[in-house]
C-alpha positions as CSV (number, residue, x, y, z in Angstrom):
1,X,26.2,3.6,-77.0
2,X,23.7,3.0,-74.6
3,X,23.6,6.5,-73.6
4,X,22.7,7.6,-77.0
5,X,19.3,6.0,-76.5
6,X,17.9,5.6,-73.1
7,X,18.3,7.4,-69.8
8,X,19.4,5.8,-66.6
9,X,17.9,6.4,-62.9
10,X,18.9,4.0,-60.6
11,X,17.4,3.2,-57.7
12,X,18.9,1.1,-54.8
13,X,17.2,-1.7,-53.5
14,X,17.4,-3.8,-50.5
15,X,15.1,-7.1,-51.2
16,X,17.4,-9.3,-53.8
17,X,15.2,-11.6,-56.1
18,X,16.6,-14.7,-57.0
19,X,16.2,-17.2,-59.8
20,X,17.1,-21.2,-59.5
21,X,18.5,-20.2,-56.2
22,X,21.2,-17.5,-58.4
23,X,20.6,-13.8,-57.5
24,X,19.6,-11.5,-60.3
25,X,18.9,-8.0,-61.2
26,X,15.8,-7.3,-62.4
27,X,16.1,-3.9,-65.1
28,X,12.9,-2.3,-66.4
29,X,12.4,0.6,-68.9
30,X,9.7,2.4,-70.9
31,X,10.3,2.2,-74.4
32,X,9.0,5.8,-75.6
33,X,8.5,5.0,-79.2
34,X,6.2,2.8,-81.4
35,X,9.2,1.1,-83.2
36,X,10.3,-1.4,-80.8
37,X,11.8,-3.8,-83.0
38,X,14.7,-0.7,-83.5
39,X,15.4,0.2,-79.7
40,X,15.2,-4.0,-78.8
41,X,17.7,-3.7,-81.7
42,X,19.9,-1.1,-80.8
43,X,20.4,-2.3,-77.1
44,X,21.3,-6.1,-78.1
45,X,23.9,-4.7,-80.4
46,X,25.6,-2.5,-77.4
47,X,24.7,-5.5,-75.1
48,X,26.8,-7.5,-77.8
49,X,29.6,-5.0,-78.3
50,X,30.3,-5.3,-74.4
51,X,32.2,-7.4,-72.0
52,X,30.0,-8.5,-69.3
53,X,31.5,-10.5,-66.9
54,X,32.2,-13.6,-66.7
55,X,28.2,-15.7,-65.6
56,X,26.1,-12.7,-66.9
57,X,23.5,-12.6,-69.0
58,X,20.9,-11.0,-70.0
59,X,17.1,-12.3,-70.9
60,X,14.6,-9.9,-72.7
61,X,10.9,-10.1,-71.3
62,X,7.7,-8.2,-72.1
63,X,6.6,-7.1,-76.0
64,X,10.4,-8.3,-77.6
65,X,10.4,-11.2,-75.9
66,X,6.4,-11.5,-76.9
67,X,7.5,-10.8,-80.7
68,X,10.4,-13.1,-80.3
69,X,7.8,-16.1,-79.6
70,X,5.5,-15.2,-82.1
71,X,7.8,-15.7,-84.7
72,X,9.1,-18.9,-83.7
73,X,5.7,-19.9,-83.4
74,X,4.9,-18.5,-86.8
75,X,7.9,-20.8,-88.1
76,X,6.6,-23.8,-87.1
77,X,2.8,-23.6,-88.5
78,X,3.7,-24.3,-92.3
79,X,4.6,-27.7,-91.1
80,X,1.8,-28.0,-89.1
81,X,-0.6,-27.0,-91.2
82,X,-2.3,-29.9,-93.6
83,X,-1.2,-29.9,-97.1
84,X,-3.2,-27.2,-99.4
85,X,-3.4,-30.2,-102.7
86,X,-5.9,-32.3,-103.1
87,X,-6.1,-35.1,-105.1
């Protein structure tokens, strides 16, 4: 559960942000812990294990989504780089 890992304050807000003219909810947190890669981990598998409704979802920004790119990026340089043999 989410509760076994984070803590949750919530705090009102009157201004709703919008993206592509859809409203959205913008979450933030401080991850507390040098092993990101286990909290991101922990909190898409109890995002996974629950129902959101129907036209939610959720998008990961700052360091996981920064990691996320750098290995997609990392996947694509083998092909990109020029061939190691020479003959």
């Amino acid at each position: 559960m989410l509760a076994d890992i984070a803590s949750l304050k919530v705090r009102p807000s009157v201004v709703t942000s919008e993206k592509d003219g859809a409203p959205i909810a913008i979450i933030t947190g401080n991850i507390t812990t040098p092993d990101i890669g286990t909290v991101t981990k922990q909190i898409n598998r109890t995002l996974n294990n629950s129902q959101l409704p129907k036209g939610i979802h959720v998008d990961f920004g700052g360091i996981p989504e920064q990691v996320r790119q750098l290995i997609a990026s990392a996947a694509f340089l083998p092909a990109l780089s020029p061939s190691s043999s020479c003959s």
